[in-house]
C-alpha positions in Angstrom: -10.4 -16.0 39.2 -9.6 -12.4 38.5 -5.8 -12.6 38.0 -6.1 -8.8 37.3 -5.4 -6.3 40.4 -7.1 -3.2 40.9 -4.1 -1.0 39.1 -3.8 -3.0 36.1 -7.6 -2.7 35.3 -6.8 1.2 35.7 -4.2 1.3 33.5 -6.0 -0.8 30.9 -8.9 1.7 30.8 -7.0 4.9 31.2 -5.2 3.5 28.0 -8.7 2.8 26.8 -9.5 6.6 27.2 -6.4 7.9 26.0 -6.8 6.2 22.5 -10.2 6.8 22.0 -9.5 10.3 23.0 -6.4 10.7 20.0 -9.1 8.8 17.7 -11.7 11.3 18.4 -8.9 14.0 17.5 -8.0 12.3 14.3 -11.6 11.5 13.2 -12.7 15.1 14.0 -10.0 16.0 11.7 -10.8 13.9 9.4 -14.3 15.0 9.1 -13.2 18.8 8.5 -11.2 18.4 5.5 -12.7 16.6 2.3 -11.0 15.1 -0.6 -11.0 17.9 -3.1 -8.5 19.5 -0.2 -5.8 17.2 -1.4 -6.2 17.8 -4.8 -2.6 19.6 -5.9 -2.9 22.5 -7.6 -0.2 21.0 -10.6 -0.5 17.4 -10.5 0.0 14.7 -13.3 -2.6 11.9 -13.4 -2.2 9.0 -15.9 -5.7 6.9 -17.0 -5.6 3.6 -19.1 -8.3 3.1 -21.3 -9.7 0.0 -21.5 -9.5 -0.6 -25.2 -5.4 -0.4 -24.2 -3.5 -4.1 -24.5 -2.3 -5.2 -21.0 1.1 -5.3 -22.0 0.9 -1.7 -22.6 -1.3 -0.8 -19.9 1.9 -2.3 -17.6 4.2 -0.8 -19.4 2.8 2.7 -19.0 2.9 1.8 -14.7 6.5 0.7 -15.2 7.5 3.6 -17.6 5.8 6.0 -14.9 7.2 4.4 -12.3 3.7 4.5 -10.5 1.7 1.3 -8.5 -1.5 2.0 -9.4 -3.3 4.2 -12.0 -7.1 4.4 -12.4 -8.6 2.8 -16.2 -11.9 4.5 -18.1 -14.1 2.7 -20.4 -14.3 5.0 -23.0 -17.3 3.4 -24.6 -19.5 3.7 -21.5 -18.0 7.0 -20.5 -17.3 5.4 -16.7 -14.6 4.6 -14.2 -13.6 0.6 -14.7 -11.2 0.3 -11.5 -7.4 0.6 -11.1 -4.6 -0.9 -12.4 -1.9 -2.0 -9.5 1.6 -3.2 -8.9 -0.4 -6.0 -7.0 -2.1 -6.6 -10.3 1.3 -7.5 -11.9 2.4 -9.6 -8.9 -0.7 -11.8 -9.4 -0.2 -12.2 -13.4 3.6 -12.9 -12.7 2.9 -15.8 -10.2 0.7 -17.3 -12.2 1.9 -17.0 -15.6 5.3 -18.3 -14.1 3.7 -21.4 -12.6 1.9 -22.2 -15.8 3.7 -21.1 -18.9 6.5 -19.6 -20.1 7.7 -16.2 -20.0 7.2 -15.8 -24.0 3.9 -17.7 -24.0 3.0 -14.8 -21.1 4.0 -11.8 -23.0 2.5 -13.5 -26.1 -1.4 -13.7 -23.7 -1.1 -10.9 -22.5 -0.5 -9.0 -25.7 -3.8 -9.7 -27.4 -6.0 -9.5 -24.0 -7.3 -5.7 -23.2 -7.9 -4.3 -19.8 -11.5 -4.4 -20.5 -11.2 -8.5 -20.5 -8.9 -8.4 -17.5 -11.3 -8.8 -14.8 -12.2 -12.5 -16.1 -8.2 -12.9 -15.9 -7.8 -11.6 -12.2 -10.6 -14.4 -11.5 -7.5 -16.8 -12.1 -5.5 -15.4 -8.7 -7.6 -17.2 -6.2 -10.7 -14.2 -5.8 -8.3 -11.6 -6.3 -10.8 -8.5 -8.0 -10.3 -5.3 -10.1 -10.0 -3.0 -7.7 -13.1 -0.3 -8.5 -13.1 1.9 -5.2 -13.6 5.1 -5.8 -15.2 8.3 -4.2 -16.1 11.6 -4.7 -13.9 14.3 -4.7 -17.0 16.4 -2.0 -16.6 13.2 0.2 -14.6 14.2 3.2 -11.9 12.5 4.4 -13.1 10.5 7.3 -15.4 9.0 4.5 -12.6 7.9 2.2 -10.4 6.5 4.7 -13.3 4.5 5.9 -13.7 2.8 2.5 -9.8 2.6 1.8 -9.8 0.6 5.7 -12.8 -1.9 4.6 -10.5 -3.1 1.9 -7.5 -4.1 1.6 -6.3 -1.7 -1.2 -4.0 1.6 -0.3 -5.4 3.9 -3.2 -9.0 5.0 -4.6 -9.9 7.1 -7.6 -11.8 10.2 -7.1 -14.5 10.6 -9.7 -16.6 13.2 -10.6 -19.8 13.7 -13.0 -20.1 16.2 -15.9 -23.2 17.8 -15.1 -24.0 18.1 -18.8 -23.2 14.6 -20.2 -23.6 12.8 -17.0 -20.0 10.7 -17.7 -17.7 10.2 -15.1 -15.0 12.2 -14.7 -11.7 10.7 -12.8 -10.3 13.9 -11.1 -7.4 12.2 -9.5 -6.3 8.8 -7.1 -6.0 9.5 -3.6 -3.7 7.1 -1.1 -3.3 6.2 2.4 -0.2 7.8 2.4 -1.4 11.3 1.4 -4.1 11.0 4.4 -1.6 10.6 6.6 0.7 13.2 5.5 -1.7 15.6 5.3 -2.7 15.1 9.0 0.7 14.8 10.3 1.3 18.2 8.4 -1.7 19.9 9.4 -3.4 18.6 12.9 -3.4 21.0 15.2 -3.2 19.0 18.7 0.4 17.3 18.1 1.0 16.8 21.4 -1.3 13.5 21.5 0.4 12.0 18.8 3.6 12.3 20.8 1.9 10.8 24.1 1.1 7.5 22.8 3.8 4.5 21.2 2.9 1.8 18.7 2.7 -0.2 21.8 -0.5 1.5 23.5 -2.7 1.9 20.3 -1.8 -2.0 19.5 -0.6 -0.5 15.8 1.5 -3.6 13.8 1.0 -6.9 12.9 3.4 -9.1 15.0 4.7 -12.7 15.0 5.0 -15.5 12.3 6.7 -12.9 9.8 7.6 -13.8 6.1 10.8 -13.0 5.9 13.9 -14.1 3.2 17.7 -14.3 2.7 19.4 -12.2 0.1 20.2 -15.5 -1.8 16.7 -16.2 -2.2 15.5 -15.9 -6.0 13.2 -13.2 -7.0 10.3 -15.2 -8.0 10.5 -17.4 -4.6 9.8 -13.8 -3.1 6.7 -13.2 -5.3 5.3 -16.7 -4.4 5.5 -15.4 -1.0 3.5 -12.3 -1.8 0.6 -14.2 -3.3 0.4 -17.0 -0.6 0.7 -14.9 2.1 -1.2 -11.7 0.3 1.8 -9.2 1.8 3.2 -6.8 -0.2 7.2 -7.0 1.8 9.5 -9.3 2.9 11.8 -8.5 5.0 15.7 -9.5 3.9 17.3 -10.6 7.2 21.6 -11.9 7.2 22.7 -15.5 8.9 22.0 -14.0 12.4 18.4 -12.8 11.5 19.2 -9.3 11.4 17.0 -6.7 9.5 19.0 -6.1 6.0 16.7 -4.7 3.4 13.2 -5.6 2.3 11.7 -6.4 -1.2 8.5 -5.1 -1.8 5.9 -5.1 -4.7 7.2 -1.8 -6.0 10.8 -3.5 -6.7 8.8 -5.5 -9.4 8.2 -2.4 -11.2 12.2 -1.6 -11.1 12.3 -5.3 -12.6 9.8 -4.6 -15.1 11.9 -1.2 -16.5 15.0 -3.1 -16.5 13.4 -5.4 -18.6 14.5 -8.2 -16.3 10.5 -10.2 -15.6 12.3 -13.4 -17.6 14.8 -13.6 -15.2 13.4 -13.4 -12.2 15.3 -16.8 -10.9 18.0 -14.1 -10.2 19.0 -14.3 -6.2 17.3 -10.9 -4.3 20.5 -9.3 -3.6 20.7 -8.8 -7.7 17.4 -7.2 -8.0 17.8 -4.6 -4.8 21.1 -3.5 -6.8 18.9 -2.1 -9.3 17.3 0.5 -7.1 17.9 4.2 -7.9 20.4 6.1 -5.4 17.1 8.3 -4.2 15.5 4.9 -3.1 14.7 5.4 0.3 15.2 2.2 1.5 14.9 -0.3 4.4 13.1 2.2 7.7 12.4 0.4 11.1 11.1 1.2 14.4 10.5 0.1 17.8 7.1 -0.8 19.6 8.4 1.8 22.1 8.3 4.9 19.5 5.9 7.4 19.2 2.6 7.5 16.6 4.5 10.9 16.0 8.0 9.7 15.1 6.7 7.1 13.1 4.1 10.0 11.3 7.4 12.1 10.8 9.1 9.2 9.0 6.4 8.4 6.9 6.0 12.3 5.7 9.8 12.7 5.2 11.3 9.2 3.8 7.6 8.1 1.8 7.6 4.7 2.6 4.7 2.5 2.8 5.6 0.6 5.8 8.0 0.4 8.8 9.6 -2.8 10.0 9.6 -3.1 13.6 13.0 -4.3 15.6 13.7 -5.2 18.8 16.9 -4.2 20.3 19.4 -7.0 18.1 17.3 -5.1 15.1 16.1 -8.4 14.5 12.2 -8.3 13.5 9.2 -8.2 15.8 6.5 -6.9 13.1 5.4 -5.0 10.4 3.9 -1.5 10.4 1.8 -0.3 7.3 -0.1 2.8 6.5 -3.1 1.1 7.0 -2.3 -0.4 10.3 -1.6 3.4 11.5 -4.8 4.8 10.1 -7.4 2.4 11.3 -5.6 3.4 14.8 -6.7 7.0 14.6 -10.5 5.9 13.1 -13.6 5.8 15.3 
């Protein structure tokens, strides 16, 4: 039986239309622009050699306050993958549920990234991440191999056309896609005709979420099981609080605080600088532009969508928005 009327099948593929018509727009975009246009003129890029002890490999992440920074193996001249905050989440949770905290800093400081690939192995199939691209690929290219992962950031590398070595020339995210076509598209207008609700952007339903009296490392747990990066922090009546996400590890890490990480949630977001910026939500109902314009202005990697009690429906990433606006 066709439980459908006439109208509704309309609607459904005049939305169809519209959002492959705002994809079409993006992809186009996309395709115009390569990566060496989001190179800065003045930019600071940190590597890791590979001959470098994992303990001081994360400690140049946490010093740096980056979540990802791209390794070289110096003795083959090549690109050997990234270094991420996810990295440290995965070698937390498992160090915690196995040893101690001083038996973990005591591994960890005679093992060198070079070996750590055979120690990821450990963290279910959990991989060095070794994306990369070059920096003439466009756009459209990169965030195509970002989307068929599930990683947020790729190094761009080059070849010396004398040696033939690789040359990392810098990372490029998800993030800085995004804020270079909410900055630069030319058509705006689309991106304010159509919500998070038409393009089906989000993940919705059965959310992780956590009290503030909930102990670090119970949050960390949930990271690994669930392979998320946030939780959001919800008060008695299930309102939206705060969230923890990976990158609060790395405030941990420079507080010197990853052998206490029984301490309750609340503890750990009152380490966060005054600049943090914090907790942002949305609604289904809001625009791909609004959303775009929050991203570019507050730098977060996700939004939490509300209802109207601000009570959580669903998670938006940066992800979830570009593979939106991909053909």
């Amino acid at each position: 039986m066709d439980i459908l009327g006439r109208s509704d099948k309309d609607d459904m593929r005049s939305g169809e239309a519209k959002r492959r018509e705002l994809a079409q727009l993006a992809s186009f975009f996309l395709k115009q622009h390569s990566a060496y246009d989001m190179i800065p003129v003045s930019f600071r890029l940190i590597v890791l050699d590979t001959k470098l002890l994992v303990t001081k490999a994360l400690s140049a992440l946490v010093q740096n306050g980056v979540e990802s920074a791209p390794m070289y193996d110096s003795s083959q001249a090549c690109y050997a993958g990234m270094l991420t905050t996810t990295d440290l989440v995965n070698l937390i949770q498992y160090y915690y549920s196995n040893f101690s905290y001083t038996e973990a800093i005591d591994d960890l400081g005679q093992i060198q990234l070079e070996n750590y690939k055979e120690l990821l192995m450990k963290f279910k199939e959990r991989q060095t991440n070794t994306l990369c691209s070059n920096p003439l690929d466009t756009l459209y290219e990169v965030s195509r191999r970002l989307l068929a992962t599930d990683y947020s950031t790729l190094a761009l590398v080059d070849e010396d056309t004398e040696t033939g070595n690789d040359v990392i020339v810098s990372v490029l995210s998800i993030y800085r896609i995004l804020n270079f076509m909410a900055v630069n598209i030319d058509d705006k207008k689309k991106l304010r005709q159509h919500s998070l609700y038409d393009l089906e952007i989000g993940t919705y339903g059965d959310l992780v979420t956590a009290t503030m009296d909930v102990s670090v490392i119970d949050i960390i747990r949930m990271f690994v099981d669930n392979n998320i990066s946030v939780v959001p922090i919800l008060d008695e009546n299930g309102v939206v609080l705060n969230v923890f996400a990976e990158s609060d590890i790395i405030l941990l890490a420079r507080e010197g605080l990853l052998d206490e990480l029984t301490i309750p949630v609340s503890e750990a977001l009152s380490l966060r600088p005054d600049d943090y910026p914090g907790v942002h939500t949305c609604a289904q109902n809001d625009t791909l532009f609004s959303v775009l314009d929050t991203i570019r202005k507050t730098q977060v990697q996700r939004l939490i969508v509300v209802d109207d009690d601000i009570k959580p429906v669903g998670v938006v990433t940066l992800s979830d928005v570009l593979r939106a606006l991909i053909i």
